[in-house]
Every structure is written in structure tokens, then in C-alpha cells.
N, C-alpha and C positions, 0 to 999 in steps of 0.2 A: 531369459529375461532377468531371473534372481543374479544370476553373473554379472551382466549388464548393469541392472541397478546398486550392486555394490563396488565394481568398478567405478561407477560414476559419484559414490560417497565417498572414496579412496581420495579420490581426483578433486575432490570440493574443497579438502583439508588443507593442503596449500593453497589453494584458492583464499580459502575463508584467513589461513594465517596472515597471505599479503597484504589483503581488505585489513587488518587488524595492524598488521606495522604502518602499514600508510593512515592508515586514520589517527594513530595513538602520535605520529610525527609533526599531522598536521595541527592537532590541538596543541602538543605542547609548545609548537613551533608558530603558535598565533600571536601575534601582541596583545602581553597584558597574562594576567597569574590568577589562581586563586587567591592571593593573601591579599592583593589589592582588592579584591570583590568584596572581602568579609571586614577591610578595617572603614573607620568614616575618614575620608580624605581629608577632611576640615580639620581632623585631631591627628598632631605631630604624634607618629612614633619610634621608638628609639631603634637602631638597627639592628642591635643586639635583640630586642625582641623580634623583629622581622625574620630574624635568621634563625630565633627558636621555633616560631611559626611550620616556617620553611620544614625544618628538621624533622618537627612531627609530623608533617603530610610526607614527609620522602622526597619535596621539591629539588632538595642539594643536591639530588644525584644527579650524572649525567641521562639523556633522552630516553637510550639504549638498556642501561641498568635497571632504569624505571618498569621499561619495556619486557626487561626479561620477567622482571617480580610479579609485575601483573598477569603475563603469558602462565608463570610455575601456578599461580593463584586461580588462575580462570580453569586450567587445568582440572583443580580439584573442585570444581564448585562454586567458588568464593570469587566475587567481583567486586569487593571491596566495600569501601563506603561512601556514603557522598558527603563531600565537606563540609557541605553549608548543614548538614541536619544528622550527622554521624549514625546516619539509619544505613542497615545494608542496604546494596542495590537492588539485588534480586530483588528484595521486598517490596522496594520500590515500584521495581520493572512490574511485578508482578500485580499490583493494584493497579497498574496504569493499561497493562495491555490487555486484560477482556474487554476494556473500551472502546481500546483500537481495534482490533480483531471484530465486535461487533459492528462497528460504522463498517470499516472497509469490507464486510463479508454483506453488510446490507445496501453496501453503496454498489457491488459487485453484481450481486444477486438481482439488482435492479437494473443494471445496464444490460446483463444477459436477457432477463423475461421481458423488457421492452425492446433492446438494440435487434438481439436476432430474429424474431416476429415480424419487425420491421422491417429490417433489411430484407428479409424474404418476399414478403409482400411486396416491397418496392420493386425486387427484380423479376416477380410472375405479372405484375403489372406495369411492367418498362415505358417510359414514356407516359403515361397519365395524367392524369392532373395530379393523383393525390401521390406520383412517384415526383412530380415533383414539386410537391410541398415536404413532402417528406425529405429530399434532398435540399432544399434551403434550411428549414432547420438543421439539419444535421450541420452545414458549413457552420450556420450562425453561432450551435452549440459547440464547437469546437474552436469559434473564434470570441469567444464569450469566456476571459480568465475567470478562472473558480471564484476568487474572493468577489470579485466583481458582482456574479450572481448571488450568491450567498448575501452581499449586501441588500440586493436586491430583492430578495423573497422573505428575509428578516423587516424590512419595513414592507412589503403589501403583508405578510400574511401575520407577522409578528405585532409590527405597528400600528398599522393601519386595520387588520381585520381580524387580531385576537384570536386567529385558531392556532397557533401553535406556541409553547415557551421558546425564546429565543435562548439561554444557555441552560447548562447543567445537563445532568444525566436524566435524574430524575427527584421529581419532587417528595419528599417521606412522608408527608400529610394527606397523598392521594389516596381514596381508597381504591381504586384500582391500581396497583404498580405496573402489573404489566402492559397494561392500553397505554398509563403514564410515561413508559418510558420509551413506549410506540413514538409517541408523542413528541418526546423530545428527541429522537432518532429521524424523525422523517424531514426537520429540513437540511439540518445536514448530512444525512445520504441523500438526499436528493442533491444539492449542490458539487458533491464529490463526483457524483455518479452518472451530473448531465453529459459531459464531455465523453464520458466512455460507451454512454448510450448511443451518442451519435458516431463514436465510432466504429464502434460492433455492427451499427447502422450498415453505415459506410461499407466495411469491409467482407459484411456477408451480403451482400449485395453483389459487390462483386465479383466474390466468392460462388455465388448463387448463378451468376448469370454466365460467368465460365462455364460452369458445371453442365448449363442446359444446352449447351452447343456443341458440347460431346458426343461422340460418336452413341456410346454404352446407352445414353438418353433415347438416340434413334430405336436402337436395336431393341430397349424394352417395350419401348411402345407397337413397333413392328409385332412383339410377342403377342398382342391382346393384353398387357397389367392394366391395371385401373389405372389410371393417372396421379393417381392420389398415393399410388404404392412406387411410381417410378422417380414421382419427386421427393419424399422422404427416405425412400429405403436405395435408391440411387443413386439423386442426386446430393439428398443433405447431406448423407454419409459421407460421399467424395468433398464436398464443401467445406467439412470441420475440420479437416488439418489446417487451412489458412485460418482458421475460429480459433482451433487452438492453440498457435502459435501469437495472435492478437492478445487475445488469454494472458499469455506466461506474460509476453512482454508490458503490459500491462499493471500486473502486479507490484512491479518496482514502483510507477508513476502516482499507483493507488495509495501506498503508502507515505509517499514523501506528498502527494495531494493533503495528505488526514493532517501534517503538521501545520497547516495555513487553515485549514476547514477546524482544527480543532482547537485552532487558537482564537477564531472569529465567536464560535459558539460556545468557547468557555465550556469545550467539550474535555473530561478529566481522563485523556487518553495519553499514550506515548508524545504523542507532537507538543502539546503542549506542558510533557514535562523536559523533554527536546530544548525547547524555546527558553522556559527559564532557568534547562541549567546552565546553555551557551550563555546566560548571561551574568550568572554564579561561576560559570568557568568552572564547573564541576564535572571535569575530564572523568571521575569514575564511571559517573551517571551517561554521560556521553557515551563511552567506551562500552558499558552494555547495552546500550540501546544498537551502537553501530552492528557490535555480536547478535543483536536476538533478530534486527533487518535483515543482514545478510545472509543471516541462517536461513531466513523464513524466504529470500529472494533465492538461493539457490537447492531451497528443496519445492519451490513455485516452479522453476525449470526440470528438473527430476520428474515430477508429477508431469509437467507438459510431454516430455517424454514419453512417460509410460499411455497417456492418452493418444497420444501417437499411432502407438503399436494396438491398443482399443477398439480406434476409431477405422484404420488400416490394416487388414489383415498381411495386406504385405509389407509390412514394415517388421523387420522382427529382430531382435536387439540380439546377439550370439557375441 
């Protein structure tokens, strides 16, 4: 497995450098600069200052040379600065993603303790009434865009009934901070986290209901087990590899879901420093954000992996 799993870090690193030259090509290669973001369009300026501008961010060089300087810099640590506010990035990065990291670990954590309960329920009670109420919701929440809801529960519970703050993180004058930031956490993990709910729904269901038509199912109960030891320690077992393969693939969605959920709730996470630097055209800030996503997307796959081998005993990584 320790072989396995460092083979599979070896193998990331050109992974993660292409994600890095395709991204770093696409912003410079967008219509439109930094020095247009930072000057006022209404007020003429001379070219010779446009081309000083240029000089001290490093724009004059060609895509490529750009590319290499950031790669030798990223190497050591250092991912530069962002134009608009000549603060590093890391520092930046780093105020912004315990934000993200809690929405998406609470938006997560919510779809697993309600989506798989569910799903399960649905398929030991197949055909029901309440399997299939349980199944209309799941379509509806899945055919329900994120903002859409989000707008949606911002005016009933925000608007209209006062129980939760609609943006920020939290408020400093609360005297409870931690209930407070409960508080401002729960309606945007909830709107992040409906869609996942219903699909965890979805997919351990029928996850669940493969499982109980298997042979191994007969055979336990043939033994004399409780019923209650043949459906978790037989059946759910065999069930979580389709769980956790939902899981990994999920994570990518989860994250790119927080930059639209955190720009609605004025939530001060990655997504919405995201948003306003695409509009600053603040390719440094960009470029560590695309590094610290795809980091975190392909050690979410690595991690799926090893739960793999976990959950399966015959699965074994050599």
C-alpha cells in the first residue's frame, strides 16, 4: 500500500504541472490585462506609462517565460503577489480557505448523514410510499440549480422569518461566536449540500439494493445472523465502494459549487476571492487558487483509493 500510495504522488506531479501550464495559458490568453483593470478608462494615458506598468508586473514577456518564472517561484514557496493589493498570495490564499474548507467539509458532512440513511431506508423499504417520496425529492433536488435555492431559503428563512444572517461569516458582537457562526454556516451548507444529498440518496440506494440480491446476502441469512448484522456488516460493506467512488467524484463539484454559494452569501471564502480576482485579472491570485484546487482534487482521489482497499479487503494496491 505505502508503494502504491507513493507511486500514485509521483504520478500526480505531471498531472498537477499540466493543470498548471493549461491554466496559467488560459488566463493570459483571455481578452483584456491587468493594467486595464487597475487604470480609469475615462482618463487618457500616455503609452510610455502603460509599458512601465507592463515592465513591473513582468507582462512584456512572452506566455511561456512568464510560465517558467512562476513554475522556478512556486517551487520554492513563493506564488507571488496579487496586483491589485501587492499582498502575497499565500496570505491571501490562506485567510480565505479555512472558509472554504469549512462550508465544503459542512456541506459534505451533511449530504453523507442525511443522503446515506436515506438511501438505505429507501432500498430496505423498496416501493413504499415514503420510498417514493423520498425519490421525488431526490429528482426535484438535483433538478433544483444551487443559486436558485440558495435564493430561495435566503428570503423564507432570511427575509421573511429572521432565523438565520443572510451573508458574512460571523458576527464580532455576538456573544456566543461559536452558535454565531453555526449560524451563518447553515444556510449556505445547506444550499451547497442539497444536490449531494440527493445524490448520495440516489446512488446508495441503488447501491443498497444490488447488494441485497446477492448471493453472500442468501448465504448469511441461511447461517442463522441477525438480520441487522447481515445488512451492515454484509451488505453496507459491499455497498461503499459505489459510496466511495460518488465521494471522490464529488469533491471536484463541491468545490467549484462554494464559488457561486459563496458569492450569493457574501461568504469570505476561496470562491468569492475567485470571482473578484477574475475580475481584477489577478492571474497571480488565480494561479494559486487553480494550485491549492487541484492539489486538494487529486489527493480527494488518492484518499478514495486508499478507502478502497478499507472498505474491500480484496482490493490490495502492490
Amino acid at each position: 500500500m505505502l508503494r502504491y500510495i507513493v507511486r500514485r504522488l509521483l504520478i500526480s506531479i505531471p498531472v498537477l504541472l499540466g493543470i498548471t501550464m493549461i491554466t496559467f495559458a488560459a488566463y493570459n490568453l483571455a481578452p483584456g490585462d491587468p493594467i486595464s483593470a487597475m487604470i480609469d478608462p475615462s482618463v487618457p494615458v500616455a503609452p510610455e506609462v502603460l509599458e512601465k506598468m507592463k515592465e513591473d508586473l513582468g507582462l512584456n514577456k512572452p506566455v511561456y517565460v512568464r510560465y517558467v518564472i512562476w513554475l522556478k517561484e512556486a517551487l520554492r514557496g513563493n506564488l507571488g503577489y496579487a496586483y491589485n493589493s501587492s499582498t502575497p498570495v499565500l496570505k491571501k490564499i490562506g485567510d480565505r480557505l479555512p472558509a472554504t474548507l469549512a462550508l465544503t467539509t459542512s456541506a459534505m458532512l451533511l449530504a453523507i448523514g442525511l443522503g446515506v440513511p436515506l438511501g438505505v431506508y429507501s432500498a430496505l423499504r423498496q416501493y413504499s410510499a415514503l420510498d417514493y417520496v423520498l425519490t421525488f425529492f431526490a429528482f426535484v433536488a438535483v433538478s433544483i440549480p444551487a443559486f436558485f435555492f440558495a435564493l430561495g431559503i435566503i428570503y423564507i428563512f432570511s427575509v421573511r422569518l429572521g432565523l438565520f444572517p443572510v451573508q458574512g461569516l460571523r458576527d464580532p458582537d455576538a456573544a456566543n461566536q461559536v452558535l454565531d457562526f453555526l449560524r451563518h454556516l447553515a444556510l449556505p451548507a445547506t444550499a451547497l449540500g442539497l444536490e449531494r444529498i440527493a445524490g448520495f440518496q440516489r446512488y446508495t440506494r441503488s447501491a443498497v439494493l444490488e447488494v441485497l440480491g446477492q448471493d453472500y446476502m442468501t448465504t448469511a441469512r441461511a447461517k442463522g445472523l441477525p438480520e441487522r448484522t447481515v445488512l451492515w456488516r454484509h451488505g453496507f460493506r459491499n455497498a461503499l465502494i459505489s459510496m466511495i467512488t460518488i465521494l471522490s467524484l464529488n469533491i471536484p463539484g463541491l468545490f467549484g459549487g462554494a464559488f457561486v454559494i459563496e458569492w450569493i452569501f457574501s461568504w469570505p471564502g476561496m470562491g468569492q476571492l475567485a470571482v473578484s480576482s477574475v475580475n481584477m485579472r489577478d492571474y497571480p491570485t488565480l494561479m494559486g487558487i487553480a494550485l491549492i484546487g487541484s492539489t486538494l482534487v487529486l489527493l480527494s482521489n488518492l484518499l478514495a483509493d486508499i478507502l478502497y482497499a478499507i472498505a474491500d479487503p480484496r482490493i490490495r494496491y502492490t
